[in-house]
C-alpha angles and dihedrals in degrees: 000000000000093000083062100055095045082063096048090037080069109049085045094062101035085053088042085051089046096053088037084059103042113085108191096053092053109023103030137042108217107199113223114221098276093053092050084048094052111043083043088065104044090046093048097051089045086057100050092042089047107028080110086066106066099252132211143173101262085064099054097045089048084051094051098036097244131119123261089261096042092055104042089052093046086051095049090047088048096043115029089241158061120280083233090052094038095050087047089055110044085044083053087049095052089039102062092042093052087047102052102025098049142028093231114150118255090241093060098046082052094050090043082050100055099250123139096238147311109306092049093049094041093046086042088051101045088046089061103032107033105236131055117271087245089055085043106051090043097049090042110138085201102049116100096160094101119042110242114249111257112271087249091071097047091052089053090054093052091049099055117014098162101040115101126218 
């Protein structure tokens, strides 16, 4: 009887020994395919039903029951990119659509973005694009919501800028 545990003594702690040394079965969770694919999916359709809310990471890792680092790591693997990078872009995305697609005021696509009002969407915006919304949705190549002044009036502008009427 003896003679029987001290075999099995052996195989338990080499297998012990094998599990101690092997640090992604013990330290890490590694998501198969359908997890990424998952959690992808989830996080990207919270983002899109909460991105008014002004949405951080804290939010999406508590929605998806992982802590802030683990989340912020599964994201970056998922996405390519940072949660930061991915919610400015998207924000820039909707943005320029809103601007050129409706005649929405600035306040409200800054409120349908998540920011907390005007000034902050319009300095984010001029920051990534290079103009202010309102330079932008009024020099749109694309926008045909509003007619375009006559070019006489724009000749009359040229000629004198400073001049009041």
């Amino acid at each position: 009887m003896r003679h029987a545990n001290s075999t099995v003594q052996p195989e338990r702690d080499s297998a012990c020994a094998r599990l101690s040394h092997d640090p992604v079965t013990i330290h890490t969770r590694v998501p198969t395919a359908h997890m990424r694919e998952d959690v992808a999916q989830r996080a990207q359709e919270f983002i899109r039903i909460h991105l008014h809310e002004g949405l951080t990471l804290k939010d999406l890792a508590q929605f998806l029951g992982y802590s802030d680092k683990y989340c912020s790591d599964l994201f970056k693997a998922l996405t390519g990119m940072p949660f930061s990078h991915y919610l400015k872009r998207l924000r820039l995305e909707r943005a320029v659509s809103l601007l050129t697609e409706s005649n929405a005021t600035l306040s409200c696509i800054a409120e349908s973005l998540g920011f907390s009002d005007q000034f902050t969407f319009s300095h984010f915006f001029k920051n990534a694009v290079g103009c202010s919304p309102q330079r932008f949705r009024s020099q749109c190549p694309a926008r045909q919501l509003r007619p375009k002044p006559p070019r006489s009036a724009w000749a009359r502008r040229r000629s004198a800028p400073h001049e009041r009427r």
